[in-house]
C-alpha positions in Angstrom: 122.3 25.2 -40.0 121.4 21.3 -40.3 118.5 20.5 -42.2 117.1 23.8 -44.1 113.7 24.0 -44.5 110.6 26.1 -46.6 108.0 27.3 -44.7 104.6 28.1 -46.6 102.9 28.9 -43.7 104.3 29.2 -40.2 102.0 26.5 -38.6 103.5 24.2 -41.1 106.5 24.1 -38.7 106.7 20.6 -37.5 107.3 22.0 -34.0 103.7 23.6 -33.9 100.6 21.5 -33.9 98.0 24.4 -33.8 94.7 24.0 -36.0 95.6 26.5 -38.9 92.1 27.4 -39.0 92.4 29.4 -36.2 94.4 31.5 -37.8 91.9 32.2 -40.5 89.3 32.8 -38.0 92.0 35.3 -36.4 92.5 36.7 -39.8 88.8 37.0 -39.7 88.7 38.9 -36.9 91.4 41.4 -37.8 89.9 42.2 -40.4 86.4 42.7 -38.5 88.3 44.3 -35.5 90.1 46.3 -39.1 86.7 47.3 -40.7 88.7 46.2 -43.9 86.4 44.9 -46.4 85.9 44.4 -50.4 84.2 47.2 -52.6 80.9 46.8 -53.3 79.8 46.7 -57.1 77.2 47.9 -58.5 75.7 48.7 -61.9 75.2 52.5 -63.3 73.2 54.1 -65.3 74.3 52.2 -68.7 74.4 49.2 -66.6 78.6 49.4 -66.8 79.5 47.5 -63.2 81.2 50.1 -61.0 82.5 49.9 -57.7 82.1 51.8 -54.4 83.8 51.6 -50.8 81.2 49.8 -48.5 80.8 51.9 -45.5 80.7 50.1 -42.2 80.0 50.7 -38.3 82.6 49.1 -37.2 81.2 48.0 -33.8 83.9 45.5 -32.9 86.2 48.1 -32.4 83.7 50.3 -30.7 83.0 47.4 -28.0 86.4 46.2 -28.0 88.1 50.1 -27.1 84.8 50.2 -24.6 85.9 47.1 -23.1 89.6 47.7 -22.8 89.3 51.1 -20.8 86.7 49.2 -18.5 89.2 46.7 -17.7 92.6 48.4 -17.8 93.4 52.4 -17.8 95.6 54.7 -16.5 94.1 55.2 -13.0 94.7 51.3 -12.3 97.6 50.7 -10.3 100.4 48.0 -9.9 102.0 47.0 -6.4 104.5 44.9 -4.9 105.2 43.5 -1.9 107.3 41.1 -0.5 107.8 42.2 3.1 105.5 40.4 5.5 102.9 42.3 7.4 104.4 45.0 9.6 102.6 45.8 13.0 102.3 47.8 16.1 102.6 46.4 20.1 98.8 45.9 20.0 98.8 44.2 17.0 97.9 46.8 14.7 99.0 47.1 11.1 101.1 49.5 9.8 103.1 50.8 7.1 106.8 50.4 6.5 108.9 53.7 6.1 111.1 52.4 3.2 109.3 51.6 0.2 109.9 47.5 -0.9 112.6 47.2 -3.4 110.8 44.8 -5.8 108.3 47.6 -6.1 110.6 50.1 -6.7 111.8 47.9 -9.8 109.1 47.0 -11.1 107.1 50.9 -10.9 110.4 52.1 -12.8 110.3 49.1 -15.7 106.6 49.9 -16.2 107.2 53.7 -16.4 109.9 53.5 -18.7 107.6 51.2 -20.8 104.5 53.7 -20.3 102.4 49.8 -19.3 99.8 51.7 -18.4 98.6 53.4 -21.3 100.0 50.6 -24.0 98.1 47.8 -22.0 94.9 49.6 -22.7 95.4 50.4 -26.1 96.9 46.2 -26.9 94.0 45.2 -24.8 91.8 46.5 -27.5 93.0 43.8 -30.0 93.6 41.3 -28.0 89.6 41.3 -27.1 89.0 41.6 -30.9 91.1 38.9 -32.1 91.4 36.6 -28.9 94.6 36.9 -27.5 98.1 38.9 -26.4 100.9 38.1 -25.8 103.5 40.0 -23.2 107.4 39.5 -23.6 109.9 41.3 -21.3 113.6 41.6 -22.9 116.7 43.0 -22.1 117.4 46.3 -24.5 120.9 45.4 -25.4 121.6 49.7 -26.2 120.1 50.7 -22.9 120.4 48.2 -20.6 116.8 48.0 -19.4 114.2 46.0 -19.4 111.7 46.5 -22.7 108.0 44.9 -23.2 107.4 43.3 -26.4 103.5 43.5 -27.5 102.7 40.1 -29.2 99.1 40.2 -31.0 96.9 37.2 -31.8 98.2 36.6 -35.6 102.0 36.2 -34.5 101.6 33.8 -31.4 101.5 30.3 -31.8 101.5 27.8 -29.0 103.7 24.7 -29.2 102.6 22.6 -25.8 99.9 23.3 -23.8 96.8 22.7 -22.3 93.3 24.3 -22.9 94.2 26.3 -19.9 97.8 27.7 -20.3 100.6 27.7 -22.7 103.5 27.1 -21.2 105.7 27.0 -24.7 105.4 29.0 -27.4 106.9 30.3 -31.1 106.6 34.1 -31.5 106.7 35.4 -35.0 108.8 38.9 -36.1 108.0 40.0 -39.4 110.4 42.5 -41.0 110.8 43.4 -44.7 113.2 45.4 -46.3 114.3 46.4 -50.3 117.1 44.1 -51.6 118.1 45.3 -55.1 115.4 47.2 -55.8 113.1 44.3 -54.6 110.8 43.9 -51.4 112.3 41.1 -49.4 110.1 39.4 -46.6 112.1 37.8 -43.5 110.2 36.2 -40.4 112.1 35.4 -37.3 110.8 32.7 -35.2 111.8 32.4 -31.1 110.3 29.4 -29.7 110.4 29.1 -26.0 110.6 25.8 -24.5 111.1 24.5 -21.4 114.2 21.4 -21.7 116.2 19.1 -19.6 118.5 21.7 -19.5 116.3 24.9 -18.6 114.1 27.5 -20.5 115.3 27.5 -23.5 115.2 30.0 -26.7 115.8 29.0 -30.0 115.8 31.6 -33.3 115.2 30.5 -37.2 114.9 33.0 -39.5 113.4 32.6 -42.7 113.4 34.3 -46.0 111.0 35.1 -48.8 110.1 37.1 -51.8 106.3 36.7 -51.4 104.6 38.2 -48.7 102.4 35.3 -47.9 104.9 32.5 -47.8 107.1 32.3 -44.5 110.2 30.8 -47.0 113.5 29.3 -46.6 115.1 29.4 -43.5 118.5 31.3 -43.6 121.4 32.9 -41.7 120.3 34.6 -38.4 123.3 37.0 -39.2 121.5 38.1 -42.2 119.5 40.6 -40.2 120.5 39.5 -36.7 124.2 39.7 -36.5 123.7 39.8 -32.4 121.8 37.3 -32.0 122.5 33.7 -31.2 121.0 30.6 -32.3 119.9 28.7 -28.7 120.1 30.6 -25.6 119.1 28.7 -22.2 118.5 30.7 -19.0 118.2 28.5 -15.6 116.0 29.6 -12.1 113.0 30.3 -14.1 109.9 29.4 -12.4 107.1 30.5 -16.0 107.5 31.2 -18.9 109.5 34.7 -20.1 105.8 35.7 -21.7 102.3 36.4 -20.5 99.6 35.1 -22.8 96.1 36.5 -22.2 93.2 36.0 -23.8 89.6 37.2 -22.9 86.9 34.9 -20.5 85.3 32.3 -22.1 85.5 28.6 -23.7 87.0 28.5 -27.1 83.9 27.3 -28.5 85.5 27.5 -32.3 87.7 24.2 -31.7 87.6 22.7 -28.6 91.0 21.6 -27.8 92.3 24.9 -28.8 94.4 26.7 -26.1 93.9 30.0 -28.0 90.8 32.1 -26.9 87.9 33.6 -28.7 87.4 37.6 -29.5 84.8 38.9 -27.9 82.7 39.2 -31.3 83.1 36.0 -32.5 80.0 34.6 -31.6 78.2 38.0 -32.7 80.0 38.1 -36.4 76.4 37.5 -38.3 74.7 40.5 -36.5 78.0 42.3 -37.0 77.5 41.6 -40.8 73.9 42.8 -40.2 74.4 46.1 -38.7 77.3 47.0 -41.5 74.9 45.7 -44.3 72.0 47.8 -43.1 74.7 50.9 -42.1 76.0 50.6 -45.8 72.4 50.4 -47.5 71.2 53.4 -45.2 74.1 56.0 -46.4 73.4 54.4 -50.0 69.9 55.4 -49.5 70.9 58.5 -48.3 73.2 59.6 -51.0 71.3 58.4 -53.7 68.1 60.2 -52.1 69.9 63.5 -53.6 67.3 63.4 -57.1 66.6 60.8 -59.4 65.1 62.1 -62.5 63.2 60.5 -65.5 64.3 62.7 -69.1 62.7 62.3 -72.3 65.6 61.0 -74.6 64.8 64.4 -77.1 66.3 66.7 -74.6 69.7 64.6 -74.2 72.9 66.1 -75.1 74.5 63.6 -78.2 78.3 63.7 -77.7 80.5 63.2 -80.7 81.6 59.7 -82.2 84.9 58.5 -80.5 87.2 55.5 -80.2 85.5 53.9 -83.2 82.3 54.7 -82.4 80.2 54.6 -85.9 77.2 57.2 -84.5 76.9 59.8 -81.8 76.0 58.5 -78.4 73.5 60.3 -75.5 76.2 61.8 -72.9 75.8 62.0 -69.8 78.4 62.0 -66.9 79.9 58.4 -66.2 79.4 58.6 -62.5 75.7 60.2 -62.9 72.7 58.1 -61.9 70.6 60.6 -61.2 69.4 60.9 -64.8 67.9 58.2 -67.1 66.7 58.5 -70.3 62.5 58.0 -71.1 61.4 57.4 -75.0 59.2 60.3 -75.5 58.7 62.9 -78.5 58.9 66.8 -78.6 55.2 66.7 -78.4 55.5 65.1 -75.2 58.9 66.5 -73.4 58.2 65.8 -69.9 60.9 66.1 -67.1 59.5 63.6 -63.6 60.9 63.6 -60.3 61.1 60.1 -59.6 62.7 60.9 -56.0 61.2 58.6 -53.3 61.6 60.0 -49.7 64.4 57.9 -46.7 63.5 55.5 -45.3 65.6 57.1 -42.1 63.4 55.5 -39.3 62.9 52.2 -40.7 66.8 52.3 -40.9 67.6 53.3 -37.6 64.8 50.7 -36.4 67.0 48.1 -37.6 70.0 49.5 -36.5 68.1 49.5 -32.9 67.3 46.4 -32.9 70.3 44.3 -34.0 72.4 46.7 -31.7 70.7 45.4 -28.7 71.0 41.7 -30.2 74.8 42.6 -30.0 74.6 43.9 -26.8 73.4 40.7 -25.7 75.6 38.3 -27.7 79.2 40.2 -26.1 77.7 40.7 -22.5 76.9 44.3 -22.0 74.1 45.9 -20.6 70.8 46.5 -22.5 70.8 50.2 -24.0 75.0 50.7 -23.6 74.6 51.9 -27.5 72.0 53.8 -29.2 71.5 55.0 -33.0 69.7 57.8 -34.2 69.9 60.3 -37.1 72.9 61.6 -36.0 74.9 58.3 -35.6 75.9 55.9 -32.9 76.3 56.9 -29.2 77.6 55.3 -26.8 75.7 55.3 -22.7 77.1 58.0 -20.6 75.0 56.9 -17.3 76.8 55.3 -14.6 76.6 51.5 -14.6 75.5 50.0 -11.6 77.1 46.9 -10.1 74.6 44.4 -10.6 74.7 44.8 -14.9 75.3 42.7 -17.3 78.3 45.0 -18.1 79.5 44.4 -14.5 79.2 40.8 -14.8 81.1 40.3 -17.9 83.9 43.0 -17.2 84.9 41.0 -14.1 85.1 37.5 -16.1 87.7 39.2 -17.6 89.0 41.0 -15.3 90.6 38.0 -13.6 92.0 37.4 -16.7 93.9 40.2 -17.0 94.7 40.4 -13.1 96.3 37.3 -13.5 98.5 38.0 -16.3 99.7 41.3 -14.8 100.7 39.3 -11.8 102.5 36.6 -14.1 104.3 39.9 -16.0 105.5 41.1 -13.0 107.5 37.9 -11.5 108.6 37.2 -15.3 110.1 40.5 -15.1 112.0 40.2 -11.9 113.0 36.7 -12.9 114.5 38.0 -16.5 116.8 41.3 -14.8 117.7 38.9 -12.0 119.2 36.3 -14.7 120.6 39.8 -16.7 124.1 40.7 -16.2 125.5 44.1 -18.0 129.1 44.8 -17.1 129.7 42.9 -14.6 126.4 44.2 -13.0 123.3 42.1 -12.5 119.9 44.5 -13.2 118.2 43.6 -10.2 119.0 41.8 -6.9 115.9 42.2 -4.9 113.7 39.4 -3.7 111.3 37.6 -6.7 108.1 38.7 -5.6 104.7 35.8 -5.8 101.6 36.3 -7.7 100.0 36.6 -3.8 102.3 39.3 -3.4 101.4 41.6 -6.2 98.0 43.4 -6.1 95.9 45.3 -8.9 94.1 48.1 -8.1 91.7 48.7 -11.4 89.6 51.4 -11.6 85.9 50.9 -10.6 84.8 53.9 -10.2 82.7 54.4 -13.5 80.9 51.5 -11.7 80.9 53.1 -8.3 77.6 55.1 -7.0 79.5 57.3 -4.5 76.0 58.8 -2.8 75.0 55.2 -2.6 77.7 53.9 -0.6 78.1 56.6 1.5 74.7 56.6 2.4 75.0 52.6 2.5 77.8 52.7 5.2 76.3 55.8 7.1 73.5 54.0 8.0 75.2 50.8 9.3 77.5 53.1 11.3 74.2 54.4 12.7 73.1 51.4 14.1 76.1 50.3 15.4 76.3 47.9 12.8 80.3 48.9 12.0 83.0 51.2 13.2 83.7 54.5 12.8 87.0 53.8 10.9 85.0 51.6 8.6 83.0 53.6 7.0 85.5 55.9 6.3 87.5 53.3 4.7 85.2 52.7 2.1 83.1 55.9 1.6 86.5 57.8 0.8 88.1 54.5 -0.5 91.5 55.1 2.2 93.6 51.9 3.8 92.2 51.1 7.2 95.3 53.0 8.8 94.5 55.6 7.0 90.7 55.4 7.9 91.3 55.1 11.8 94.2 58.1 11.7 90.9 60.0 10.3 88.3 58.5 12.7 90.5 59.6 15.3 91.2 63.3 14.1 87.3 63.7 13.3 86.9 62.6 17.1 89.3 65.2 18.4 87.5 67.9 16.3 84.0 66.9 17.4 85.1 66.8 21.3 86.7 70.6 21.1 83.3 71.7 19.6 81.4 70.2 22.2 83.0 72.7 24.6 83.4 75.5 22.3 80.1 76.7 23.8 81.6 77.7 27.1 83.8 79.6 25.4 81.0 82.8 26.3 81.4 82.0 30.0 84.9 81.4 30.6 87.1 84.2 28.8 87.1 82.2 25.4 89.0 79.1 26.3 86.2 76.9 28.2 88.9 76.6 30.9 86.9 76.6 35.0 90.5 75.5 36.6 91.6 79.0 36.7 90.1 80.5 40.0 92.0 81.2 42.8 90.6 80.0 46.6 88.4 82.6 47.3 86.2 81.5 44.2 87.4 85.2 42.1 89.1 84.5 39.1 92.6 84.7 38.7 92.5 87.4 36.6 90.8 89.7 38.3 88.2 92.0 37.6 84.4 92.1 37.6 83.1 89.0 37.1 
């Protein structure tokens, strides 16, 4: 083991130098992105302080789940490629009749780890909280290549630039009951690039508190399998994707981690849950609220010491509150005051579109009214602000996809399982994988096809063109059809003769005397 050490925290490793208070900010965030927050207090009707969940919006959820299935969902779709362009004698391209192999790996390791549908729904915190991390592994009981979904409060970077991390310590926590106790282990991998390769290196670390990390101890404690160092050669990136959303890391400046989404937006976040709290207080306490004269109070009996009887009402009640007054002068007064339901959902209006603003969406992409928070169903046009911001981030992710693939053909081409290495194909480049997301939510379908009809009207572009990108085919798929649609319109342009010449247009089949061959009257 060498040198054991004791962890408080895991950035107190000496081989991490990341500002811990990023992590608080993270742990900020998650608890934002969470809509976990303290109970409110508040004093009833004897003035005893009581205490009530505080009810919140939760709108950095609802932008980052909005967000997520604008970037990534399960109509985007992943290719490979490694061939070179294949074409025809007169230079045409065309398509090869055997699909590539690298594709045909990689579709059947992101099937078997549905990537579509988990990528959306990690995308979601890794907007919140400002980062995710991606790490293929080999699936020692199957044989196959497994994803590993890394979130923002277990990913710390070791060296790196304000650009990319190249090396990196991943943190799996895992508790379990020793003698009747709750036991707290953390396993640490750090990746690292050496003399010798890419190397991996587990410590695992022990504690009876769930906030301290511990003392480092045996990795056959809980990983019998599992060896301390492992270094793999002809690795050409690291074995994990880190992505994190567009934008400078305006928090600390020298920090390669990224930003959520909502970080610069937390104060109006506070706003809009403060004002959503104090409108469904106002709203439940808007039931009555009734001023009784203290002679018509019900006197319970003296308990727990109590020397004389004291006025009862129901602990939770403040509805009711007692008024001096005489028999003379019994007087029950509705002291209800009516909601204030559209100064409320003023406020909500307005510091909604100050959100809006703040995370880069479109003016009027959420709503509130009196029947709660909607969310625009219109389509969004290409030149919004939602537009603009979803492609920032859209390289983003495109790029880590890209980065995922290669570090999974890399990881199965260095894998060997009885005698039998998991994949022998070519390693595909970044330039050689392609991402087809989904635009069509931003797509006006009449516009562009009345966009591209009109150029193909004034000779302005091809036939096969504006197929291509009205119905959104490949451009040998799009002249196939331009040539079909040619064919059909040239047989109805001498359909018409079809009344004249027995049905098939046909003025070949006369014999020399100028009667047709088939006789008859003509």
């Amino acid at each position: 083991m060498g040198v054991v050490q004791s962890l408080n925290s895991i950035t107190d490793h000496p081989k991490i130098n990341v500002d811990p208070a990023e992590y608080n900010r993270i742990d900020r965030d998650m608890h934002y992105f969470k809509g976990d927050f303290k109970a409110l207090k508040y004093r009833n009707t004897y003035g005893d302080t009581k205490e009530r969940p505080y009810v919140t919006l939760n709108m950095m959820q609802v932008i980052a789940r909005r967000m997520a299935s604008l970037l990534f969902n399960e109509q985007s779709k992943i290719s490979v490629e490694t061939r070179p362009p294949k074409t025809d004698e007169n230079g045409d391209s065309i398509d090869y009749q055997e699909p590539d192999v690298a594709n045909t790996f990689v579709q059947s390791v992101l099937d078997a780890n549905d990537f579509n549908k988990n990528f959306e729904r990690y995308l979601e915190s890794g907007l919140a909280m400002g980062g995710l991390a991606i790490r293929p592994y080999v699936d020692d009981a199957t044989g196959e290549i497994k994803l590993a979904w890394i979130q923002a409060p277990n990913f710390f970077p070791l060296r790196s630039n304000t650009s990319d991390v190249s090396s990196a310590a991943i943190a799996t926590p895992t508790r379990r009951t020793e003698s009747g106790k709750t036991v707290y282990y953390t396993l640490l991998e750090f990746h690292e690039w050496t003399p010798g390769g890419y190397t991996i290196t587990n410590e695992l670390y022990r504690s009876e508190e769930k906030n301290i990390v511990g003392i480092q101890v045996p990795l056959n404690t809980l990983y019998p399998d599992l060896q301390p160092t492992t270094t793999l050669q002809s690795f050409s990136r690291p074995l994990f994707v880190y992505l994190k959303p567009a934008g400078f890391n305006n928090k600390s400046l020298t920090s390669p981690l990224g930003v959520g989404i909502c970080d610069n937006a937390l104060s109006t976040l506070a706003q809009i849950n403060d004002t959503y709290d104090q409108f469904h207080w106002e709203i439940k306490m808007g039931q009555r609220r009734v001023a009784v004269p203290e002679s018509m109070i019900q006197l319970a009996a003296p308990e727990n010491g109590q020397l004389q009887p004291r006025q009862y009402f129901d602990p939770d009640q403040n509805v009711f509150f007692p008024v001096a007054g005489s028999m003379d002068n019994d007087k029950v007064t509705d002291l209800s005051t009516p909601i204030r339901t559209t100064e409320y959902i003023a406020a909500m209006q307005n510091f909604l579109k100050t959100l809006e603003m703040q995370v880069g969406l479109s003016a009027g992409t959420f709503s509130f009214d009196s029947t709660g928070l909607k969310t625009a169903t219109e389509v969004v046009s290409e030149n919004s602000m939602t537009y603009q911001t979803r492609n920032s981030h859209l390289s983003m992710v495109e790029q880590a996809v890209k980065d995922l693939v290669v570090s999974i053909c890399e990881l199965a081409q260095a894998t060997m399982i009885n005698g039998k290495t998991l994949y022998t194909g070519p390693i595909p480049t970044r330039d050689q994988v392609s991402v087809d997301f989904d635009d069509g939510i931003f797509t006006d379908k009449s516009a562009t096809a009345d966009y591209w009809i009109k150029l193909q009207a004034a000779g302005l572009c091809t036939d096969w063109q504006a197929i291509m990108h009205v119905q959104g085919v490949t451009e040998t798929d799009a002249k196939r059809l331009a040539d079909e649609i040619a064919g059909t319109t040239a047989n109805q342009a001498v359909n018409p003769q079809d009344a004249l010449f027995g049905g098939n247009g046909d003025q070949s089949d006369t014999d020399d005397s100028g009667d047709e061959a088939g006789g008859g009257d003509a």
